[in-house]
C-alpha positions in Angstrom: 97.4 -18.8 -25.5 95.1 -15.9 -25.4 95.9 -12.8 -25.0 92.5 -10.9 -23.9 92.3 -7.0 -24.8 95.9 -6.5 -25.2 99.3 -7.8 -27.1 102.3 -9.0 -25.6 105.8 -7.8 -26.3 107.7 -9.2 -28.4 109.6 -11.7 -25.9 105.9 -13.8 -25.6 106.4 -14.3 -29.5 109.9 -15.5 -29.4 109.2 -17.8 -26.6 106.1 -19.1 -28.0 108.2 -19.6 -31.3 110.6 -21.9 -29.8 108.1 -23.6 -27.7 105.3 -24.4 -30.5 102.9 -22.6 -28.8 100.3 -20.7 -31.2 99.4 -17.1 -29.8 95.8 -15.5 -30.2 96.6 -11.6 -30.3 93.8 -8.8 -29.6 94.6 -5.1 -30.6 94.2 -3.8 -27.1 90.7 -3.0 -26.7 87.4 -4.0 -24.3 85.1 -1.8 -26.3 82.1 -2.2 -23.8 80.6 -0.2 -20.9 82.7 2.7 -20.8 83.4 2.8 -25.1 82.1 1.0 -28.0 83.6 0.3 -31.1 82.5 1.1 -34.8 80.3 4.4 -33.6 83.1 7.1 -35.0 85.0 7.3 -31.6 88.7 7.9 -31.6 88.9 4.3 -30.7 87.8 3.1 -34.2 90.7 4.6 -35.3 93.2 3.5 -33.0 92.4 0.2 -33.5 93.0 0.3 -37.3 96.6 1.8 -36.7 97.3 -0.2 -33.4 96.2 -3.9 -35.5 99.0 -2.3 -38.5 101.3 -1.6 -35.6 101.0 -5.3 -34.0 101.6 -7.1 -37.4 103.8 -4.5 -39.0 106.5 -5.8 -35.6 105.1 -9.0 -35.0 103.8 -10.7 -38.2 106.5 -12.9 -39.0 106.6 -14.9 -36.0 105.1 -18.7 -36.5 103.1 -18.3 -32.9 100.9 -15.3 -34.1 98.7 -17.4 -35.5 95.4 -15.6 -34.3 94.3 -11.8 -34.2 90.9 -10.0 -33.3 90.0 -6.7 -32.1 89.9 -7.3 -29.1 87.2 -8.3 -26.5 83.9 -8.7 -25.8 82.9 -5.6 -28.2 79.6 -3.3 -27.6 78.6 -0.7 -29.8 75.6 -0.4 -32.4 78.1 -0.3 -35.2 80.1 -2.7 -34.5 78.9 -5.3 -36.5 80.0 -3.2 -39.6 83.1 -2.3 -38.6 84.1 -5.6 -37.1 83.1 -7.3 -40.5 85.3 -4.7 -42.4 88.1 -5.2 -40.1 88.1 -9.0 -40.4 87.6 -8.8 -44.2 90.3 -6.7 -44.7 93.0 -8.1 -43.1 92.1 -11.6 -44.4 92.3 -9.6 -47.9 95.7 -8.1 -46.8 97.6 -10.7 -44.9 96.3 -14.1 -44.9 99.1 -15.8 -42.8 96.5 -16.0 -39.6 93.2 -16.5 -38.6 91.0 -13.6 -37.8 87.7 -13.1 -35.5 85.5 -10.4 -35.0 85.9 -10.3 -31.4 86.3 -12.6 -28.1 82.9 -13.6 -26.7 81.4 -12.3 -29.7 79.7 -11.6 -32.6 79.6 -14.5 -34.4 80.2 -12.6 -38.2 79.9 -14.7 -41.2 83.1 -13.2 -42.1 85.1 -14.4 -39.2 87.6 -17.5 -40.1 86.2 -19.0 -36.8 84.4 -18.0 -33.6 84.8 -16.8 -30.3 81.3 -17.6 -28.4 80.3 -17.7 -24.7 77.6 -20.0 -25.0 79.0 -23.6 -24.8 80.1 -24.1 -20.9 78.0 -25.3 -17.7 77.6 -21.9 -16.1 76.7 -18.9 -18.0 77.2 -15.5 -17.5 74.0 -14.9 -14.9 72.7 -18.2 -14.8 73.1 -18.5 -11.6 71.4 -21.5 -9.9 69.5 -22.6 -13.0 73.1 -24.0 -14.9 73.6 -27.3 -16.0 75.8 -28.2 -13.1 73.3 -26.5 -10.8 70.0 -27.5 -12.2 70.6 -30.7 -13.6 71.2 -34.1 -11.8 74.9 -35.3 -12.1 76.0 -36.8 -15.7 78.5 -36.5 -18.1 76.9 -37.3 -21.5 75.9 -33.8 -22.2 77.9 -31.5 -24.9 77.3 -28.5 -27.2 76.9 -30.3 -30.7 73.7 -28.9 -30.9 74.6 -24.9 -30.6 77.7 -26.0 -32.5 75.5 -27.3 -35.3 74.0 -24.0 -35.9 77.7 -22.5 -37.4 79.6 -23.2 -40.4 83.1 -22.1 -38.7 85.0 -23.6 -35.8 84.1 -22.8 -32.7 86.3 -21.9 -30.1 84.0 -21.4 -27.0 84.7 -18.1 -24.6 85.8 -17.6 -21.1 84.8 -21.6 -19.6 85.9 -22.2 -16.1 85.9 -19.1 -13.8 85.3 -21.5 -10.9 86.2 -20.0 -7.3 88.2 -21.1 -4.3 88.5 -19.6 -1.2 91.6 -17.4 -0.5 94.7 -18.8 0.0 95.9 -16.7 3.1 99.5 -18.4 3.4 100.1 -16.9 -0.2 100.0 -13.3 1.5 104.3 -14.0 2.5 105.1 -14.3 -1.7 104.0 -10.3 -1.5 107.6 -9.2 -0.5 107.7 -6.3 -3.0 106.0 -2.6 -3.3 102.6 -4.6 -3.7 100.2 -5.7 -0.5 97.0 -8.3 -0.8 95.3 -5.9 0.8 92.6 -7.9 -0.4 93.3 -11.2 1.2 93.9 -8.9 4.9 90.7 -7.9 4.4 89.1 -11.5 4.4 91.4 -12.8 6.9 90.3 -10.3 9.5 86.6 -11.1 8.6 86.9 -14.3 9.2 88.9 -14.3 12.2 85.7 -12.0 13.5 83.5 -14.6 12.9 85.3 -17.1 14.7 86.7 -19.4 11.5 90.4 -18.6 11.1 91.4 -21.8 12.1 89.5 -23.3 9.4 91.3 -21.1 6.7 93.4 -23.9 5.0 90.0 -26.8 4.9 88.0 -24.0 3.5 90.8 -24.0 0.6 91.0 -27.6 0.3 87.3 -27.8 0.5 86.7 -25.4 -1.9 89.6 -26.6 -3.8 88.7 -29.5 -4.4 85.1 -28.8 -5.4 86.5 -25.9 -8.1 88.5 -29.0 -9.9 85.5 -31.0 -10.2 83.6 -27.8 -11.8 86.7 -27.5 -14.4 86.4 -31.1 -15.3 82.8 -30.9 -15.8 83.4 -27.7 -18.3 86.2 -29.3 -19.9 84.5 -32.9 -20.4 82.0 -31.4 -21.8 83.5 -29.6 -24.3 86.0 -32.5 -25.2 82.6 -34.6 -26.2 81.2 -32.1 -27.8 81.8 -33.0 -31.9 83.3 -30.6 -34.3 84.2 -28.6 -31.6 87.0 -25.8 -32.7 88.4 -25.7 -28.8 87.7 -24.4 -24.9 89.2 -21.7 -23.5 89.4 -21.1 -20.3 89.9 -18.0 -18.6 92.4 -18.3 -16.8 94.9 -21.3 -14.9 95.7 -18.5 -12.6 94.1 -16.4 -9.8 93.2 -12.9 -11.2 93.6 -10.3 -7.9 91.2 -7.8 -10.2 87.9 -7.2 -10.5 86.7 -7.9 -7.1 88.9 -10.5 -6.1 88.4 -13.5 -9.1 90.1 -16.4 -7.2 89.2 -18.6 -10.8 93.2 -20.5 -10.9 94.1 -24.1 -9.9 97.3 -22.3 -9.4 98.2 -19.0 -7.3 98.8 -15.7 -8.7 102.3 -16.5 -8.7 101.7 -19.7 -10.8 102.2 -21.8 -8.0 100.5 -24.7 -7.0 97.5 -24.4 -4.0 98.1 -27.6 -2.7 94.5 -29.2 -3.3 94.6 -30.7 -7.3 98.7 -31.7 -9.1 99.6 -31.5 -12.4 98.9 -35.0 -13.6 95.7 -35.1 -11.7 94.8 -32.4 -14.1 96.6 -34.0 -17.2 93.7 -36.8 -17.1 90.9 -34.7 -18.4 92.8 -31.8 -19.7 95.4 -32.9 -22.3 95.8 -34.0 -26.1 94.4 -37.1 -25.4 91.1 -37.7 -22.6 89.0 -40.7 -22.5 85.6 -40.1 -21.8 82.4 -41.3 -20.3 78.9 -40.8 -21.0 76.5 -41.6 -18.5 73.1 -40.2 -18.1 73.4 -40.5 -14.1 75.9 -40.8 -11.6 73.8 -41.4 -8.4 72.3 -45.5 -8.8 70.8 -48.1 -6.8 72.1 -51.7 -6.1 69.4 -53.0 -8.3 70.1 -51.0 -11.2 72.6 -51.2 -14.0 75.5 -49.0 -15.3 74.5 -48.3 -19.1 77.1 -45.8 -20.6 79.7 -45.7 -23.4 83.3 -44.8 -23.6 85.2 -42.6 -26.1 88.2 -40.3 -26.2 89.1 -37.0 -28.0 92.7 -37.4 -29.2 94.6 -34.0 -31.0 98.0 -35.6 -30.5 100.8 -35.6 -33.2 99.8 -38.4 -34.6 97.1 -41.4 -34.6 97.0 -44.2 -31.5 97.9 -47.6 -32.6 96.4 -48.7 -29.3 93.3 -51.2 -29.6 91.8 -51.8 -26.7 90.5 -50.1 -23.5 90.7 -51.4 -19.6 88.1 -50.5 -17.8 87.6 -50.6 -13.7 84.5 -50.1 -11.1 86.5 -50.6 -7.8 85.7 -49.4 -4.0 87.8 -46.9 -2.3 89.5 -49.6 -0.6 90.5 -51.0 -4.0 88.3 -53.7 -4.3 87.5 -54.7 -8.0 83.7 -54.9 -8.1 83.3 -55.3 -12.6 86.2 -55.3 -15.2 86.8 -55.3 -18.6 88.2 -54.8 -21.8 86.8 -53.2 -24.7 88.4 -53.9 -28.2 88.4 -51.0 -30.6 90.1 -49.9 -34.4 93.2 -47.8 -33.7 92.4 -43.9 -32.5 92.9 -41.6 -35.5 92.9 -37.7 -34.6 89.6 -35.9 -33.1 87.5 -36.9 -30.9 83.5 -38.5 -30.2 85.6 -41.5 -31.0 83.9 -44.5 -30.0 85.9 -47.0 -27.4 82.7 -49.6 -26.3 79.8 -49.7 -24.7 79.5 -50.4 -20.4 76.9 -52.4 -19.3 77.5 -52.9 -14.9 75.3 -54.5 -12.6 75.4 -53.6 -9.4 73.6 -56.0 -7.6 77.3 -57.1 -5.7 77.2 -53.8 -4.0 75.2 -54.1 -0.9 76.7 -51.3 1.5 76.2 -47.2 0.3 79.7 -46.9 -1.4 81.5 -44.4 -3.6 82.7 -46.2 -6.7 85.4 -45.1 -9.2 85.4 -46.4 -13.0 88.8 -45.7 -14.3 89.2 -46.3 -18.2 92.9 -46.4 -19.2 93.8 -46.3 -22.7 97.8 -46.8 -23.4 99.5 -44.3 -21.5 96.2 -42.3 -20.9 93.2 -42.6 -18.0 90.5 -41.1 -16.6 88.8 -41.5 -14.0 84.5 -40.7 -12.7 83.1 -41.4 -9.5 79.8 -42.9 -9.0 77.5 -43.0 -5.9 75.0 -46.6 -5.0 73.1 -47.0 -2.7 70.7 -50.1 -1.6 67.2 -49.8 -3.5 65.3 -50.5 0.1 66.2 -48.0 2.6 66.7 -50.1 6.1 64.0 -49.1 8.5 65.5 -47.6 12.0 65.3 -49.6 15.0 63.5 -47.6 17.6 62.7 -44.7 15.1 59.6 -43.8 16.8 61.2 -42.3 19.7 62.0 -39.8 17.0 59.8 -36.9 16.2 60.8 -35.1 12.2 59.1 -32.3 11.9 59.6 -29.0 9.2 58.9 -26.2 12.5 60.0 -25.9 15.9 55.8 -26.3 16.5 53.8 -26.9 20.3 54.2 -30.5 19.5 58.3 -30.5 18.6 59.0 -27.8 21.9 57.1 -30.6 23.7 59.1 -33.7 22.7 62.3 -31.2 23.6 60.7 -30.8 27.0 59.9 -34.2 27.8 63.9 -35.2 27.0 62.5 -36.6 23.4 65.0 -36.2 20.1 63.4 -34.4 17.2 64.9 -34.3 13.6 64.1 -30.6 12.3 64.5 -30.5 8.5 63.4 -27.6 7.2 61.5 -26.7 3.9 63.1 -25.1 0.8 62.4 -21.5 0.7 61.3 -21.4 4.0 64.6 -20.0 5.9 64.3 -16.2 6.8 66.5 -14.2 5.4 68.0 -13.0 8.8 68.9 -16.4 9.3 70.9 -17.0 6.1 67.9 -17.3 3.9 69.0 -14.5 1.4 72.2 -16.8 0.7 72.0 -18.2 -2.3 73.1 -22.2 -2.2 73.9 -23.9 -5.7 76.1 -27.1 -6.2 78.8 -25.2 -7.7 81.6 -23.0 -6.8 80.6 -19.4 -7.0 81.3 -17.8 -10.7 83.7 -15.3 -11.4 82.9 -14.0 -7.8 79.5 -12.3 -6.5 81.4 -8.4 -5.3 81.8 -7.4 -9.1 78.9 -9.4 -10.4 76.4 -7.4 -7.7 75.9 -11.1 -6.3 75.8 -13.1 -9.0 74.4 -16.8 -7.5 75.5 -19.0 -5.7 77.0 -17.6 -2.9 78.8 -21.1 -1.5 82.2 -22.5 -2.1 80.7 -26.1 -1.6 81.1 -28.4 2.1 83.2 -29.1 4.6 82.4 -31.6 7.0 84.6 -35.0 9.0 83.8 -37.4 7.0 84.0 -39.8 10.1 81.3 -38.0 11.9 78.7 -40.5 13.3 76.1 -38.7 11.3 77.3 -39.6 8.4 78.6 -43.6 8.4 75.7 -44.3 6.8 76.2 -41.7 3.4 79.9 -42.4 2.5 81.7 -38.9 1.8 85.0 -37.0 1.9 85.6 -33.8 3.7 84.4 -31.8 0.3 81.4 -31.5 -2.0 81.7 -34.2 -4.8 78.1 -35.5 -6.6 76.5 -37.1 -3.6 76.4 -33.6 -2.4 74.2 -32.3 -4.9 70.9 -33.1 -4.0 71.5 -31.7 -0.8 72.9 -28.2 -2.3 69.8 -28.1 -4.2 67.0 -28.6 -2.0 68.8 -27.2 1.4 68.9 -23.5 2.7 72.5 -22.0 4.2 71.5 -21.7 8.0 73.6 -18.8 9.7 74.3 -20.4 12.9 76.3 -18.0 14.4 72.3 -15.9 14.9 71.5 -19.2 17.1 74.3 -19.7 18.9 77.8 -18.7 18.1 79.3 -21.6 19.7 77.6 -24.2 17.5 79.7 -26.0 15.4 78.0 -27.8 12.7 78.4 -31.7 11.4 77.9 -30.1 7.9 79.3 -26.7 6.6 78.6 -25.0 3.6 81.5 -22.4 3.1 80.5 -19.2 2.4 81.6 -16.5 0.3 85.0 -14.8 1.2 83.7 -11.4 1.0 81.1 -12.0 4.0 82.8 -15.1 6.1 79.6 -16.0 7.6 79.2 -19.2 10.0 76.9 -21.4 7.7 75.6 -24.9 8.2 73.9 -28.0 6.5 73.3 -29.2 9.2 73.8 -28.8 13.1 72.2 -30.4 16.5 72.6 -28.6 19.9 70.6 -30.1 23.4 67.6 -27.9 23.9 65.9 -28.3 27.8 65.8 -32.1 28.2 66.0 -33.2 24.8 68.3 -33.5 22.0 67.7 -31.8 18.3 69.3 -31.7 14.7 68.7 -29.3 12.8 68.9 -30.1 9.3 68.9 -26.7 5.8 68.3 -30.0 3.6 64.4 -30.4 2.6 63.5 -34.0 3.5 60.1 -33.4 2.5 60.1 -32.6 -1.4 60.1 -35.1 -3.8 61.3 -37.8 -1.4 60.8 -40.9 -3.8 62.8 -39.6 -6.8 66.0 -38.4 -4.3 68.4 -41.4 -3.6 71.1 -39.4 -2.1 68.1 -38.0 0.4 66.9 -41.3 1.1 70.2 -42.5 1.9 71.6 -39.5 4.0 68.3 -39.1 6.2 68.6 -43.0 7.5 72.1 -41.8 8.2 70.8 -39.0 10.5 68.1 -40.9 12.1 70.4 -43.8 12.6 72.5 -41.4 14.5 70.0 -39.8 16.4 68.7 -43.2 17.6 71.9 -44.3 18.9 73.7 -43.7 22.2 76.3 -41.3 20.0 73.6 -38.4 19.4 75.1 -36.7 22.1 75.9 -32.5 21.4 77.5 -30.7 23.1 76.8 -27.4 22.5 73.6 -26.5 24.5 70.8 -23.6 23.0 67.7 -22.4 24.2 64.5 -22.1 22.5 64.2 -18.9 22.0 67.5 -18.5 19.8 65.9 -21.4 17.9 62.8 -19.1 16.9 64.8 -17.0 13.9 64.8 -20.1 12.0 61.4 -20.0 11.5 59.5 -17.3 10.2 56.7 -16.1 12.6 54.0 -17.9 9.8 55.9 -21.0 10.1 55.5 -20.8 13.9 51.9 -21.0 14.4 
């Protein structure tokens, strides 16, 4: 357990003793914006005496097995002193392990390091991170950066994946302190007509925050010679703007969306893996991947094979196997067997699981396939797609027509939610102390049973099929069209500004009958299978007798969607 920019009393130590848990200590200090360390300020010095205090009371206990200065250090002498400081009290005490810093710098002196750059999102990435940027996979790891060091590596600060506020944890504050914080958002989005969707924006988000932590950890579990992750936190941290980064509450309490040994499959001494350059497939093409597990347990797995599953949410077995191995000895990049799935058996869209299980461990991955010829809609001609509300679309609307409106990436004003910026992810850290660090979204919410959607299988939250979408798809504030419109696909926004956002929505204008669709179906079309797949959905929908909204708008609250350029 880190402790990060401070040490504990000596209760932690004891505890952690009798526990087996080993302790990484810092001498109280975030030398960076407002000090730096090794430039002659009374803080050099009070970290020398403070680091003889801390072992001087501490030192003998087993679990103070790690000390550095602290964190994240700044300061154009630092390197110097930090080197000196590590070098001497490897010279003086050698019953721990010392590092320059947390975060960094990565000093040949250091007995290993502490470095930010192996995790999915980095610190300002925004929208151009693996998990934002890249299609879904899971056989990417950081044995390259890795490679470039001669010490473990113990990589900084992973995780700090988001979920929206938890409002029913507001009664646990029965003492002098008040989530002032949490009133705040409450009220905000109570003005902008969401409270009642509170709890599914949590389990939304919820949901789509664990699959972000599973993609960090995963990661760094394949990654060989890898010293360790460490995340930031497994808690909520109320500071710095409101970090809502914890599976659990700020009390340590569960949030109701991910249990223990849900967690337990891909964070624990022993993880199978999966490496598979794609998620998203066709029925005519194959599964090609390999298995493998990381295993740090006590001591080596006499177990010698591995069961493997691709089964349907309904539970029907679609490929099995077996996958004979040597016994697992301790690390990991351990090799379990090769997969090698057809998928010609699957002829409906479906959301497959493959489940390895090895002895008392398992792990599970979903996949998405969908058929390799996209049926053709019967009647489809009655339906006019267009990318702007145009003479010709306001026409069809006239004459009673239906008329898909998909609009282009990037072409969303700003007043109309343009200026939100939509990743896959959850939203990092958070976006009030980062000065709107991207993205801006918490993911989807949507019924899966919605009409619209029988034709792209889903759940109510943002899992892989999803990602395309995210990342060719503007946020559409719907509440500037119509404030009654309540959309078939969310995207939920940002706790700090609550606004009404949509994927998609469709409202009766005049005569006719529209949808109005954030996601680009225009881009790229040929290489995007979930795209393919989720516009036959739509225009499936809108072709049958259950395209019927409810919500009626006129056409001249429809004009802030397009730009005044787009209009002509």
């Amino acid at each position: 357990m880190r402790f990060h920019s401070w040490c504990p009393p000596e209760a932690a130590f004891v505890a952690a003793d009798e526990m087996g848990m080993y302790l990484e200590i810092e001498c109280s200090s975030w030398a960076n914006q407002s000090t730096t360390i090794g430039d002659g300020r009374d803080l050099d010095r009070f970290i020398w005496e403070e680091s003889e205090r801390i072992v001087r009371e501490f030192g003998n206990h087993p679990s103070f097995c790690m000390m550095m200065y602290g964190n994240e250090p700044a300061g154009a002498g630092s390197h110097a002193y930090l080197t000196n400081f590590v070098a001497t009290w490897k010279e003086r005490d050698a019953r721990r392990l010392y590092c320059s810093g947390a975060g960094w710098p990565n000093l040949p002196v250091n007995d290993f390091l502490s470095d930010s750059s192996p995790r999915i999102q980095a610190w300002g990435q925004g929208v151009k991170s693996i998990i934002n940027a890249q299609a879904p996979r899971t056989d990417y790891d950081w044995s390259e950066y890795v490679g470039r060091f001669q010490q473990p590596m113990v990589s900084h600060e992973i995780g700090q994946w988001c979920v929206y506020p938890n409002f029913k944890e507001m009664a646990k504050y029965d003492g002098v302190m008040r989530p002032r914080n949490f009133e705040i958002f409450q009220e905000t989005l109570a003005e902008n007509g969401m409270a009642h969707l509170a709890d599914s924006f949590l389990l939304a988000s919820g949901k789509l925050q664990a699959l972000c932590y599973k993609a960090d950890i995963e990661a760094a579990l394949r990654t060989k010679d890898f010293g360790g992750f460490q995340l930031l936190g497994l808690s909520d941290f109320p500071g710095q703007g409101t970090a809502l980064v914890g599976v659990l509450d700020a009390f340590w309490e569960e949030k109701g969306y991910i249990r223990p040994e849900e967690y337990r499959r891909f964070c624990n001494s022993t993880v199978p893996l999966l490496r598979l350059p794609k998620l998203i497939y066709t029925n005519q093409e194959t599964v090609k991947g390999s298995l493998e597990v990381a295993h740090f347990g006590a001591a080596p797995l006499e177990v010698t094979s591995t069961a493997w599953t691709l089964k349907t949410k309904e539970g029907k077995i679609i490929a099995s196997g077996k996958l004979a191995h040597r016994p697992v000895g301790i690390g990991n990049c351990i090799p379990l067997g090769q997969l090698e799935i057809p998928l010609d058996k699957v002829d409906v869209p479906s959301c497959l699981t493959l489940e390895a299980t090895l002895g008392d461990y398992a792990n599970s991955w979903h996949i998405w396939v969908y058929p390799a010829t996209v049926q053709k809609v019967a009647d489809e001609a009655q339906l006019l797609m267009t990318d702007r509300l145009d003479a010709k679309a306001l026409q069809r609307l006239q004459e009673g027509g239906n008329v898909l409106l998909s609009l282009r990436k990037g072409s969303l004003p700003a007043e109309a939610g343009g200026e939100v910026a939509i990743g896959f992810s959850s939203i990092f850290w958070n976006t009030a102390w980062t000065l709107g660090q991207a993205p801006h979204t918490l993911g989807i919410l949507c019924n899966p049973a919605h009409p619209a959607l029988s034709e792209f299988p889903t759940e109510y939250y943002s899992d892989y099929q999803w990602w395309d979408a995210m990342s060719h798809s503007g946020a559409i504030e719907v509440a500037k069209v119509d404030k009654d419109l309540q959309p078939i696909v969310r995207v939920i926004d940002d706790w700090f500004t609550n606004r009404p956002l949509a994927l998609l929505f469709e409202a009766k204008v005049g005569k006719g009958k529209l949808l109005v669709s954030g996601i680009d179906f225009w881009q790229d079309m040929d290489k995007r299978t979930e795209a393919r797949q989720l516009l036959y959905s739509l225009k499936k929908y809108m072709c049958s007798d259950r395209f019927n909204p409810s919500s009626e708008v006129d056409v001249e609250d429809l004009s802030i969607l397009s730009s005044a350029k787009n209009q002509k």
